[in-house]
C-alpha positions in Angstrom: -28.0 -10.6 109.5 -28.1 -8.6 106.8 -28.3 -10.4 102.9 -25.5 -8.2 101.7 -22.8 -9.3 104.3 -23.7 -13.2 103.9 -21.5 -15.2 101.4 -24.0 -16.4 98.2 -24.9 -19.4 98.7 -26.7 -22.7 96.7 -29.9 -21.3 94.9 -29.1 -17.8 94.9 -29.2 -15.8 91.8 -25.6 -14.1 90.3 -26.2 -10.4 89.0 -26.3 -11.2 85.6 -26.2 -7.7 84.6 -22.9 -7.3 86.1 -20.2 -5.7 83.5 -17.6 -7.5 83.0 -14.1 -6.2 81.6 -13.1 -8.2 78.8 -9.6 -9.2 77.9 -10.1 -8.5 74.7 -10.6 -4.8 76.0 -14.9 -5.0 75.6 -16.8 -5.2 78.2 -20.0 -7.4 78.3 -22.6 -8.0 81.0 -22.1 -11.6 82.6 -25.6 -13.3 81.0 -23.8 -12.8 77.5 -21.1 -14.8 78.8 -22.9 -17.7 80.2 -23.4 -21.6 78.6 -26.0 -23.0 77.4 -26.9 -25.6 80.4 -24.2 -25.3 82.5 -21.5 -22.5 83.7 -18.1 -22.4 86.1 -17.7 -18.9 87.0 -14.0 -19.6 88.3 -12.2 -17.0 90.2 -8.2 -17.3 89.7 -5.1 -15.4 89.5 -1.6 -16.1 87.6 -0.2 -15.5 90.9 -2.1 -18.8 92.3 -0.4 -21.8 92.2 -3.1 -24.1 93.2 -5.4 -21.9 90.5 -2.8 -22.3 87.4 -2.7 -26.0 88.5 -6.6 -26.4 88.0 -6.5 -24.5 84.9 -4.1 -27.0 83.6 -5.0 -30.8 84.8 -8.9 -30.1 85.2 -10.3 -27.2 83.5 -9.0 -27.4 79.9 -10.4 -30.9 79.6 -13.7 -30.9 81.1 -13.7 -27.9 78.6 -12.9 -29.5 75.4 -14.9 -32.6 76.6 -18.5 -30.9 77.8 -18.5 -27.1 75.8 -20.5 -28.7 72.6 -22.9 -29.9 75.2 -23.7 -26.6 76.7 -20.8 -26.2 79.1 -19.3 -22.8 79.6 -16.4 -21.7 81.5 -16.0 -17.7 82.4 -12.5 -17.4 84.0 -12.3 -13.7 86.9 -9.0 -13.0 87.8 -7.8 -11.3 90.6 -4.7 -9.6 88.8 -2.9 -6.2 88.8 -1.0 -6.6 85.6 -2.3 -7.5 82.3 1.1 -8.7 81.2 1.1 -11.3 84.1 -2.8 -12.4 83.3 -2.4 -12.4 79.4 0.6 -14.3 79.9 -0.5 -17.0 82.6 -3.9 -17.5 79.9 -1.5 -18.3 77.2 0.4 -20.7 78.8 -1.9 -22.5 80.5 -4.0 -23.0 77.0 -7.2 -21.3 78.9 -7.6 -18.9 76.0 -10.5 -20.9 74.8 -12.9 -19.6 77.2 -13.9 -15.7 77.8 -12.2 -14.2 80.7 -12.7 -10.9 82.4 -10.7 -9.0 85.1 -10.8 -5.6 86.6 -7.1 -6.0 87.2 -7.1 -4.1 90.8 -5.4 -7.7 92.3 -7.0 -8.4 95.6 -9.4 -5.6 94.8 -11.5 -7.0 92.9 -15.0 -5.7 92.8 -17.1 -8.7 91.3 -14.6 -10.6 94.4 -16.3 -8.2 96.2 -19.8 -7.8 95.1 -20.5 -11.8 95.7 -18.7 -11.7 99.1 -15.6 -13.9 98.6 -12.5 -14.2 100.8 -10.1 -16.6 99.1 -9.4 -18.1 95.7 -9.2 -20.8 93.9 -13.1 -20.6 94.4 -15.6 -20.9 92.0 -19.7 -21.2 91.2 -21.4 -23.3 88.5 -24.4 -21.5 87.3 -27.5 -22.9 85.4 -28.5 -21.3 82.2 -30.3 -18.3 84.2 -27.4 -17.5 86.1 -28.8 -19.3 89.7 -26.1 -21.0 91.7 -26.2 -24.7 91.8 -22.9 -25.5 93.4 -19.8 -23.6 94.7 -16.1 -24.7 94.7 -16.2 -28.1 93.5 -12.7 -28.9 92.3 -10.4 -31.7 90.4 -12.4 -34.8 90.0 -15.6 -33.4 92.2 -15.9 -30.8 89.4 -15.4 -33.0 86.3 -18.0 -35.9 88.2 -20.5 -32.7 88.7 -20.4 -31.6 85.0 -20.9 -35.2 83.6 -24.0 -35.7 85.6 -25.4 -32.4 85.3 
């Protein structure tokens, strides 16, 4: 089949040129944005429950546990509003890593561009951007970054 229709899969390489729209308002390409050993490109929305749930009980921890190491999280949301995504970043204390959103909701064209259907769904990247493993979550995902 054609390579373009095919979801990305272990080993292949993320467009690391790919712009992505900051919510600080800047937009940077995605290889400025990635750790030192080890990144979790993590697709999310305010509107996800089991998404805001990650954020909370996994992410924020395995982040001020493994980021002095070389670990880097770089949060895509699939939001509309920037009220709602703003908001949802504050409260779940996510603000510590960059995130980027095109805010067209399910529209989203990096979504799109990598060929995903559903979210919470996510990629961890080695320091060139190649895809080592895809939607690990919880306990899975803390285990992964510890031995990596």
């Amino acid at each position: 089949g054609d390579r373009k229709t095919l979801p990305v899969l272990i080993g292949d390489q993320i467009p690391l040129d790919y712009p992505m729209p900051m919510l600080s308002g800047d937009t940077v390409a995605l290889r400025q944005l990635l750790g030192k050993r080890l990144t979790l490109l993590d697709f999310w929305a305010s509107w996800c429950a089991p998404c805001r749930k990650e954020n909370r009980n996994t992410l924020v921890s395995l982040w001020d546990k493994q980021h002095e190491a070389g670990f880097q999280i770089v949060g895509y949301a699939l939001d509309a509003s920037h009220g709602a995504w703003s908001a949802a970043i504050e409260k779940d204390g996510v603000g510590r890593w960059p995130h980027a959103s095109h805010l067209q909701g399910d529209d989203a064209p990096l979504f799109k561009e990598l060929r995903m259907t559903s979210i919470p769904a996510n990629f961890l990247l080695d320091e060139n951007g190649k895809v080592l493993a895809k939607n690990l979550h919880g306990e899975e995902l803390v285990k992964f970054v510890e031995r990596y």
